[in-house]
C-alpha positions in Angstrom: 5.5 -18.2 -19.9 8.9 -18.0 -18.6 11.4 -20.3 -20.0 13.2 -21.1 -16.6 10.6 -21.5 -13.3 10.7 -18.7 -11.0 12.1 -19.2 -7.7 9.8 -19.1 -4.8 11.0 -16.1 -2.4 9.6 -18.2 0.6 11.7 -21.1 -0.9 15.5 -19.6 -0.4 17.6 -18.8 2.5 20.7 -16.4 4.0 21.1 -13.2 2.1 18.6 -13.6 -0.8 15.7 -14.4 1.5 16.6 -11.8 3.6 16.4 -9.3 0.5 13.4 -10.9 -0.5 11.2 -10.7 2.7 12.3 -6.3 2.5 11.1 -6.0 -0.8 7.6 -4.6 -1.1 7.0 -6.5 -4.4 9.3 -9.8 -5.3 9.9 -8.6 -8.9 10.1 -11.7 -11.3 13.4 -10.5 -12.5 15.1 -11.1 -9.2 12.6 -14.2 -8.8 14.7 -15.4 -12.2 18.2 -13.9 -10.9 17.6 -16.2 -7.7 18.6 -18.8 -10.2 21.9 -17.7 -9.6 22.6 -17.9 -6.1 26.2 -16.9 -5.9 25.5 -14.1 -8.3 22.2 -12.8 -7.3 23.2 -10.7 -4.1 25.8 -9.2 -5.9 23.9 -8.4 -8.7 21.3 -6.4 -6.6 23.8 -4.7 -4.5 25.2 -3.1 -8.4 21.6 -2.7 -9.2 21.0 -0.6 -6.1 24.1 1.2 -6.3 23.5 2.3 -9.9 20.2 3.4 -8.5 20.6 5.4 -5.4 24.4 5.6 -5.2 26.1 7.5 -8.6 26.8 11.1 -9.1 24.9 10.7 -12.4 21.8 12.2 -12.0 18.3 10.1 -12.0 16.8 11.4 -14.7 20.3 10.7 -16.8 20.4 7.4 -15.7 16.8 6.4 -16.0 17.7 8.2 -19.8 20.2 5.5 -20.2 18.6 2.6 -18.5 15.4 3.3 -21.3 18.2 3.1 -24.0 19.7 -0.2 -22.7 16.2 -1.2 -23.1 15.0 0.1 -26.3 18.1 -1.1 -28.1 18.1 -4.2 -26.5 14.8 -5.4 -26.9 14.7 -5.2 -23.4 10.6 -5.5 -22.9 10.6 -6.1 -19.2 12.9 -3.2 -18.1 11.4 -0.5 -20.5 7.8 -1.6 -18.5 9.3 -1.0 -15.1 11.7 2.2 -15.6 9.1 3.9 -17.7 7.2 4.8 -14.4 10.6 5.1 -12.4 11.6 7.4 -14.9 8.7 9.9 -14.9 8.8 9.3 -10.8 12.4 10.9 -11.0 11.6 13.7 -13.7 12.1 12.3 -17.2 9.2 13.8 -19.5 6.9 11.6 -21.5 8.4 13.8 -24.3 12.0 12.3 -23.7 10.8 8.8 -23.1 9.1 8.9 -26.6 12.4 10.0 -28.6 14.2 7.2 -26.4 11.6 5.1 -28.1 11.8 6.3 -31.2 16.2 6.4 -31.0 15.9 10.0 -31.7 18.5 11.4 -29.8 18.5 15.3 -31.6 15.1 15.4 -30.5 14.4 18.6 -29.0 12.7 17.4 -25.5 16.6 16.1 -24.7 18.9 19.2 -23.9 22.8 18.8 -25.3 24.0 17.2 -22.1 21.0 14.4 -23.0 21.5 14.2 -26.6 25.4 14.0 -25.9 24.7 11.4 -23.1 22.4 9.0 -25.6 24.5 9.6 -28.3 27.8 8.2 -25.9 25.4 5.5 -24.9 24.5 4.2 -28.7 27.8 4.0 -29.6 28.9 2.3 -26.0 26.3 -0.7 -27.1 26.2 -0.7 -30.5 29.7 -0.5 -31.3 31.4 -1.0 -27.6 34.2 1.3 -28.4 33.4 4.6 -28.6 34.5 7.8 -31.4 36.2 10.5 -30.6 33.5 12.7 -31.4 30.4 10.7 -29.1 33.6 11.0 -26.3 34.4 14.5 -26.4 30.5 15.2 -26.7 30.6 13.3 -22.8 34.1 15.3 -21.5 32.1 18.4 -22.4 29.0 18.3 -19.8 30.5 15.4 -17.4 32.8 14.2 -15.4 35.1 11.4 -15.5 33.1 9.7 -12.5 29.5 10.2 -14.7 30.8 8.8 -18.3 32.5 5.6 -16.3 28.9 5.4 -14.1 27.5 5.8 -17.5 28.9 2.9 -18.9 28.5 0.8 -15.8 24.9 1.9 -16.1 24.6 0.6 -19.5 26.5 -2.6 -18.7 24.4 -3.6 -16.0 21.4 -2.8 -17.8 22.3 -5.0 -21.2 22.6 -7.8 -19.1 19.2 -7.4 -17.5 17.9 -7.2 -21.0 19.6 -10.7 -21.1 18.5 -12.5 -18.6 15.2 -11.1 -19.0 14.7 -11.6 -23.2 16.7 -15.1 -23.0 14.5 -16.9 -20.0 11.5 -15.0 -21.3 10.9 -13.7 -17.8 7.2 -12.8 -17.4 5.8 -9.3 -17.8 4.3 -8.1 -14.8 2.9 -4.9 -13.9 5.1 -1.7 -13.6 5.8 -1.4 -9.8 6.8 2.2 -10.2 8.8 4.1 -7.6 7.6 1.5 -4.8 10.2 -0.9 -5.3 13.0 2.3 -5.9 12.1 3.9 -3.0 12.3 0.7 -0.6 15.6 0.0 -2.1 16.5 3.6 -1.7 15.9 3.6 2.2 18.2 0.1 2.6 21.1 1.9 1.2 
């Protein structure tokens, strides 16, 4: 049971109603970001920019966004991207050595394995070696290892919100909710 009630999408008003009645499912996570009202429109604007918006690639991010979540503890977002990210090409192969924080796996290609290994050290130590940085120079761009990190950011905090309200567990809506957000732009 979630520590903090969630809000009632039929309950608010101006922008975040308006973003409530276009989703197809009213996600408890932005039921428990409605909470804050000045923050929760910009919130969702980043979340659907990191989405549908980056030159990162989907399977890439949905790589990191699994990452956020595994090394965060992050119970609710690793049961909603799981779906997402096999919707957008990640294999069940390369969600299991997310799981399992085995980034030399084999199922991960360098760029991956340089990516997760970049992404470790950006939440476990927040600055980052030389080596994990050159390993991101070498297969992308300046725009993809600061989207990277944005990506990670964004997602930490999710973890947040999520772990420290207890926000309920629902189930995975998949690519329903990604591809509604994907047509608003």
């Amino acid at each position: 049971m979630a520590r903090l009630p969630l809000i009632d999408p039929d309950t608010t008003s101006g922008d975040i109603r308006a973003a409530f009645d276009r989703m197809p499912v009213k996600l408890n996570i932005f039921r428990m970001m409605a909470h804050a009202e000045a923050n929760a429109m910009p919130l969702m604007r980043l979340g659907n920019s990191i989405l549908h918006k980056q030159k990162l690639s989907a399977v890439n991010r949905e790589l990191l966004i699994l990452q956020a979540a595994q090394l965060e503890g992050g119970a609710y977002e690793w049961r909603q991207h799981v779906p997402l990210a096999l919707g957008v090409g990640v294999t069940q192969a390369q969600i299991d050595a997310v799981e399992r924080g085995n980034y030399d796996d084999s199922a991960l290609n360098a760029a991956e394995r340089a990516l997760l290994g970049f992404g470790r050290e950006v939440v476990e130590k927040v600055r980052v070696g030389e080596a994990a940085f050159a390993g991101m120079r070498k297969h992308f761009s300046d725009q993809e290892i600061v989207e990277a990190i944005v990506t990670l950011g964004f997602y930490m905090m999710m973890a947040r919100l999520t772990e420290a309200t207890e926000t309920d567990l629902e189930p995975a809506a998949g690519m329903v909710v990604y591809e509604a957000s994907k047509k608003r732009g």
